[in-house]
C-alpha positions in Angstrom: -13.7 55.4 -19.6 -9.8 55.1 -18.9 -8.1 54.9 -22.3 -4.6 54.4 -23.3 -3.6 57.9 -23.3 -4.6 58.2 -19.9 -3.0 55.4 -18.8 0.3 57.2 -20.9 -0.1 59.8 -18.7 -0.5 58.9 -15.2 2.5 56.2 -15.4 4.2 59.9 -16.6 2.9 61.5 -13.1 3.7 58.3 -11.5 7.8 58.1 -12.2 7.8 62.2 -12.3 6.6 61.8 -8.7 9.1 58.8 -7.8 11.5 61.7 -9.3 11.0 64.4 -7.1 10.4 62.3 -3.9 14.2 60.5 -5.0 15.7 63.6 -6.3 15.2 65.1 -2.9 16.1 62.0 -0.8 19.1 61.3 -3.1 20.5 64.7 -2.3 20.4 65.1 1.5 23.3 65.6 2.9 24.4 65.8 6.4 23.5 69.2 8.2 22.3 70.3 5.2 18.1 70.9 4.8 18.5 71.9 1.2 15.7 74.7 0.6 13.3 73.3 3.3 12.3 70.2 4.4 8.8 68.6 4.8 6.0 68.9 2.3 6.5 72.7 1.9 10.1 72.2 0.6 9.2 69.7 -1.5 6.6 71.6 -3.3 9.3 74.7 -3.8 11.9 72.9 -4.7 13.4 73.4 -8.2 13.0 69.5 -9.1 8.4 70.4 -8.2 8.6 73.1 -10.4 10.0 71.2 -13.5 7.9 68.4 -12.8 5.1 70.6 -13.0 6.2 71.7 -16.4 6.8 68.5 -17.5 3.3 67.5 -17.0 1.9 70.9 -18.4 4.4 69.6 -21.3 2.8 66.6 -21.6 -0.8 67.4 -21.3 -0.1 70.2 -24.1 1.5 67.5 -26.8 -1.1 65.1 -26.2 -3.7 68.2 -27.9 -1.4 68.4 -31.2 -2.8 67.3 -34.1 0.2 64.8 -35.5 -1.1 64.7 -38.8 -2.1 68.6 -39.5 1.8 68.7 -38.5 2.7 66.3 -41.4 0.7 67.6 -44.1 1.9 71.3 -44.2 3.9 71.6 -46.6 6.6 73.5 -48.1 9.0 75.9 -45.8 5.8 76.3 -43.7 6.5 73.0 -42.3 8.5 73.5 -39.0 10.2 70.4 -38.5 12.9 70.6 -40.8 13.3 74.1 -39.1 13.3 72.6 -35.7 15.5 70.1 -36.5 18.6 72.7 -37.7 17.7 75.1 -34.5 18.1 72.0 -32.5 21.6 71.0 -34.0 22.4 74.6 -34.4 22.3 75.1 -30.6 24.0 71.9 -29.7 27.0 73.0 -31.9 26.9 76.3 -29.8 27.4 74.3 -26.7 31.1 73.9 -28.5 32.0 77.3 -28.8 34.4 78.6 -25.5 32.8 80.8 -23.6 29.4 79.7 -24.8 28.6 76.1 -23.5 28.2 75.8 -19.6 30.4 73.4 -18.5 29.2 70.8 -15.8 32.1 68.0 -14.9 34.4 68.6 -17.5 31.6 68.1 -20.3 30.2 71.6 -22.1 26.8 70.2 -23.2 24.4 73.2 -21.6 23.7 76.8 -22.9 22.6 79.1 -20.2 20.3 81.8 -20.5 19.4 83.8 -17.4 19.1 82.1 -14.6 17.4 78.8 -16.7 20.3 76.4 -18.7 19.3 73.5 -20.8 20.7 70.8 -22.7 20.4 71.2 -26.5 21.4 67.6 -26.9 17.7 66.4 -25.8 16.1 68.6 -28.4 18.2 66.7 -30.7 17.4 63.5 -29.4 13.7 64.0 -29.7 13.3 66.2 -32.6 15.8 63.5 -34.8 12.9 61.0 -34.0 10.2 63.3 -35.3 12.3 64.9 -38.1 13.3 60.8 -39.5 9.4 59.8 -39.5 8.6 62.4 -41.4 10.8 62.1 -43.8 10.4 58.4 -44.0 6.3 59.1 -44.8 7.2 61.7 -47.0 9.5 59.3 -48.9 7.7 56.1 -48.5 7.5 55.2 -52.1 11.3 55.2 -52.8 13.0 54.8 -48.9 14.9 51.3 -50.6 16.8 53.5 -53.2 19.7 54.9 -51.0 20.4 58.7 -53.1 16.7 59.7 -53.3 15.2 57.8 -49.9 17.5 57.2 -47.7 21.1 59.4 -48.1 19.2 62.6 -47.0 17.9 60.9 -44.1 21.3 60.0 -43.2 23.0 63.0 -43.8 20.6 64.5 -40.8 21.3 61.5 -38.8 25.1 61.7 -39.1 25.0 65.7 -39.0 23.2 65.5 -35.0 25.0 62.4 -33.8 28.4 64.4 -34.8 27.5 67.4 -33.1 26.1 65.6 -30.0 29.2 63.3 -29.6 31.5 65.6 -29.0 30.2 65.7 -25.8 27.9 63.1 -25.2 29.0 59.5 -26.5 26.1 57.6 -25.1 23.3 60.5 -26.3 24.6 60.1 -29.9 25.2 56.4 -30.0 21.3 56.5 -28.3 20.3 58.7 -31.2 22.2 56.4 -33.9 20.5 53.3 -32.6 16.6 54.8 -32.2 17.0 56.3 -36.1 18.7 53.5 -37.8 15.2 51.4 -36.2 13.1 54.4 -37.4 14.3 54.0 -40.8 14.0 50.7 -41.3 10.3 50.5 -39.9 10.2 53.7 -42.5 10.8 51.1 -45.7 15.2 51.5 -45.3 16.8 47.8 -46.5 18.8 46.3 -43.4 22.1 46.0 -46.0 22.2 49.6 -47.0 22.1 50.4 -43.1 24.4 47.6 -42.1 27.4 48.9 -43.8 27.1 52.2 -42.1 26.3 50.8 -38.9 29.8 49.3 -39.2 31.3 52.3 -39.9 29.5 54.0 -37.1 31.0 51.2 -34.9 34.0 51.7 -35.8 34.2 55.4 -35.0 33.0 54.6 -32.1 35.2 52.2 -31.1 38.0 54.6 -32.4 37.0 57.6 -30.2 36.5 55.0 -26.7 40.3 53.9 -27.6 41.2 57.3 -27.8 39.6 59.0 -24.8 41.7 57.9 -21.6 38.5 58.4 -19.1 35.7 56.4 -21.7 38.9 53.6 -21.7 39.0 53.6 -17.7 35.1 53.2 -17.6 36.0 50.0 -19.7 38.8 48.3 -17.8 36.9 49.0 -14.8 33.8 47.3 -15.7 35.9 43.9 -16.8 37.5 44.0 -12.7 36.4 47.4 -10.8 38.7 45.3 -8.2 41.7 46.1 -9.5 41.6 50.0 -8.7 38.7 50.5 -6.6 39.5 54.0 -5.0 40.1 55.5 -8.5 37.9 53.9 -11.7 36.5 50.9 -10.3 35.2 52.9 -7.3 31.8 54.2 -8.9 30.6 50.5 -9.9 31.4 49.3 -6.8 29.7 51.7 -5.4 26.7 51.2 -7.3 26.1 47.5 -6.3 27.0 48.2 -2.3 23.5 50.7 -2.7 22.1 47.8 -4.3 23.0 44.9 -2.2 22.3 47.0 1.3 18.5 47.5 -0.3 17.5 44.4 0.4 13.8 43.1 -0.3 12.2 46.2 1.7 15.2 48.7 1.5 16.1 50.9 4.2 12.8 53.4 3.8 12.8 56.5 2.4 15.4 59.1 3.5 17.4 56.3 4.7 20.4 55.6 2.8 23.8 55.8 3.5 25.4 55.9 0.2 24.0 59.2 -1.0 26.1 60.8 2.0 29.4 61.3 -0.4 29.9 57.2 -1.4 28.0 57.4 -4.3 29.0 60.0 -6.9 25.8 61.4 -9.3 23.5 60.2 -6.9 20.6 62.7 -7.4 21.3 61.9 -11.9 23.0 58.9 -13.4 23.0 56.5 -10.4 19.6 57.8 -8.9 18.6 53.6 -9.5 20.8 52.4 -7.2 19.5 54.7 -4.4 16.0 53.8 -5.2 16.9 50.0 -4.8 18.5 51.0 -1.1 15.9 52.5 0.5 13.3 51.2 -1.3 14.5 47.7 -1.9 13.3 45.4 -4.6 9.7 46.2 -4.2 10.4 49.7 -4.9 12.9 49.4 -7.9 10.3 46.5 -9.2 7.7 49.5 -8.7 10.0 51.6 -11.0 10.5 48.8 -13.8 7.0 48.0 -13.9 5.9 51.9 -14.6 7.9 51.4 -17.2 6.9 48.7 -19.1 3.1 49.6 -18.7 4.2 52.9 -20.7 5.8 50.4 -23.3 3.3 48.0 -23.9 0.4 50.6 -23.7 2.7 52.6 -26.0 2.8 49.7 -28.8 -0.7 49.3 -28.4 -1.5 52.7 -29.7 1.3 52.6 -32.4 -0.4 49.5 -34.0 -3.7 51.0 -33.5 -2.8 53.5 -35.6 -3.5 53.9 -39.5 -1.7 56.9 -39.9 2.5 56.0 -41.5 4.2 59.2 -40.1 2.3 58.8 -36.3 3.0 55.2 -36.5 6.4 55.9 -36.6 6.9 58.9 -35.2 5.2 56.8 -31.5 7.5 54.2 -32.4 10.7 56.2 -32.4 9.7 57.9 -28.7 8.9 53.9 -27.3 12.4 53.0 -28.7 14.1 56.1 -27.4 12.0 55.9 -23.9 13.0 51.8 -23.6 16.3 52.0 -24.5 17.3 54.7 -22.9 15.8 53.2 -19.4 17.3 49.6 -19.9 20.9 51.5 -20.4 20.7 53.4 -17.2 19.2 50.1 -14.9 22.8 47.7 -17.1 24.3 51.1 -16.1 23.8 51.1 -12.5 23.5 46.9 -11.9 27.3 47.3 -13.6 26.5 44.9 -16.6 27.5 47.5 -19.2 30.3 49.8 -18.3 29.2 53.1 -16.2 28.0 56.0 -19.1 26.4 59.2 -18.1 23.0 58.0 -19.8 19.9 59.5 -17.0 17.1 57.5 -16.1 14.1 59.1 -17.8 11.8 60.8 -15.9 13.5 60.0 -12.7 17.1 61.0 -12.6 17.0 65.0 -12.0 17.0 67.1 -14.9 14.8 70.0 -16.4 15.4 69.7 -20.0 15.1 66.0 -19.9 11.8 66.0 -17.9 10.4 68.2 -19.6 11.1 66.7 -23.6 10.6 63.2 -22.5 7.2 63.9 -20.9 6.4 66.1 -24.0 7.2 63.3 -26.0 5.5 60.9 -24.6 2.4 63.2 -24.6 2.6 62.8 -28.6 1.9 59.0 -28.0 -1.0 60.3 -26.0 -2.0 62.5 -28.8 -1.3 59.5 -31.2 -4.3 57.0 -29.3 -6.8 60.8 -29.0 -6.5 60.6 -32.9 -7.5 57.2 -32.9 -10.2 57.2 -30.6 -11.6 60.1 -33.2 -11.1 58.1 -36.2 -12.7 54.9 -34.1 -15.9 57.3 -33.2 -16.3 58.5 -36.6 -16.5 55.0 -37.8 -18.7 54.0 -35.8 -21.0 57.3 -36.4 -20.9 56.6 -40.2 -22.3 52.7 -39.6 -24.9 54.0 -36.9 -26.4 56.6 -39.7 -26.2 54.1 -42.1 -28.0 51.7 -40.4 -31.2 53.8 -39.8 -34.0 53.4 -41.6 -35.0 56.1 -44.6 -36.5 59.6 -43.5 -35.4 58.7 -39.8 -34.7 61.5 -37.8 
């Protein structure tokens, strides 16, 4: 019987396969095969190979036992440990000579031949780190030194390191804990004044940073330079508008041929609508909204506090994360290097966001146990006396 987890999992397949198949349309380029073309260079590529390990990823997590993770205790308990290796490597990122540097922005570490981006570990593992303290701390998460200051501290502590570099990963990560701690027992007044301040510093470092103030002028008239900051959004809707209901089919664009900058990451959306038109971006949308209300239904299935919240962090991250990028590239929010999950190419992202989304699948495989058990425990009391 198809269950919810499985359902989790092959909308996962699904939009990792939309990825590669994009991935590798989006970055053709004239006279240029890329590593192969046809099926065989599409199964050797480096974008098969991480989508492969994003589904291993996500296979794996959906086996963990969420709540054998939340009841060891003590310094045996490795999220709090994951959590500072996580924001220790971001801060690494940083350090000259360290961090890789891709665009003018140093947020990968390379080792060997393989580089990653420590900012997703903090992204996810915030998420996980929050719930649990939130079930640990259930009892007194109103009070703001004993329940929620600590809980804070961690929050403010990754969103610094990650914003550095990354201003639309940290505000990302602000937004999904402050909703993780109040579903955790937080009061909305205690968050609300920090949530100004965090607004403001926002705001402050926007003002501040020439190129994040361009991406804002341009979005209010991308008329008024379009060869220099306007020249991205306008480029976005032209992919869009020349989609049309069917698009131009697959391999067909024009925009992807040096119009439309971070056309293979950021923007892959808008190449999706052009050759694959409305029915295809629709397609895309859809996927995702099947993983969000299948999602939800296993969160409020659940009767465990720290899984409950722990899925609910991952929807939040997974929903909001998506509805930025599509604003993003339909130019209703100004342009901000946020990817679209599972789609735009990456390695680190594939891999984490399909690994957490495999917890959600672990979340409704706990359930379905408890549910059987249940159901055991009224058949055998139901049979008569001295039955076999």
């Amino acid at each position: 019987m198809l269950r919810s987890a499985h359902i989790l999992q092959l909308c996962v397949l699904a939009l990792l396969g939309i990825g590669v198949l994009m991935v590798r349309s989006a970055g053709m380029r004239v006279g240029v095969e890329g590593g192969g073309s046809g099926i065989a260079g599409i199964l050797g590529s480096r974008t098969t190979i991480y989508a492969l390990l994003a589904a291993a990823a996500c296979l794996a997590m959906s086996r963990l036992d969420l709540r054998g993770v939340y009841a060891t205790r003590g310094w045996r308990n490795p999220l709090p440990w994951a959590m500072a290796v996580a924001v220790g490597l971001c801060a690494l990122t940083l350090v000259p000579g360290v961090g890789r540097s891709v665009n003018g922005a140093s947020r990968w570490l390379q080792v060997g031949p393989v580089s990653f981006q420590p900012s997703e570990l903090v992204k996810w593992m915030m998420v996980i780190t929050l719930a649990w303290w939130c079930a640990r701390r259930r009892g007194v998460m109103g009070r703001f030194g004993w329940g929620l200051m600590p809980a804070i501290v961690v929050l403010g502590v990754g969103c610094g390191v990650v914003v550095v570099e990354d201003l639309g990963t940290a505000v990302l990560i602000a937004a999904v804990g402050a909703c993780v701690l109040l579903a955790g027992g937080a009061r909305w007044w205690q968050l609300g004044g920090l949530g100004f301040a965090a607004a403001a510093g926002f705001a402050a470092l926007i003002y501040r940073s020439p190129y994040r103030w361009q991406r804002l002028t341009a979005f209010m008239d991308p008329w008024a330079d379009p060869a220099g900051s306007g020249y991205h959004p306008i480029q976005s809707m032209v992919a869009i508008a020349q989609g049309g209901l069917a698009g131009r089919g697959l391999g067909n664009g024009l925009q992807k041929f040096g119009y439309l900058p971070e056309d293979t990451t950021d923007f892959i959306f808008a190449i999706i609508c052009e050759e694959l038109g409305v029915a295809g971006a629709a397609a895309v949308v859809m996927l995702y909204l099947v993983l969000l209300w299948v999602g939800l239904g296993v969160v409020k299935r659940s009767r465990d506090g720290f899984s409950r919240l722990v899925g609910l962090g991952v929807l939040l991250t997974l929903g909001l994360q998506a509805a930025i990028n599509l604003a993003v590239v339909a130019v209703v929010v100004p342009t901000k290097g946020i990817a679209l999950p599972l789609v735009s190419s990456g390695g680190t992202g594939w891999v984490m966001t399909a690994a957490a989304l495999g917890l959600v699948a672990a979340i409704d495989n706990a359930n379905a146990l408890e549910e059987q058990g249940v159901s055991l425990m009224d058949a055998n009391a139901a049979l008569p006396v001295g039955s076999g």
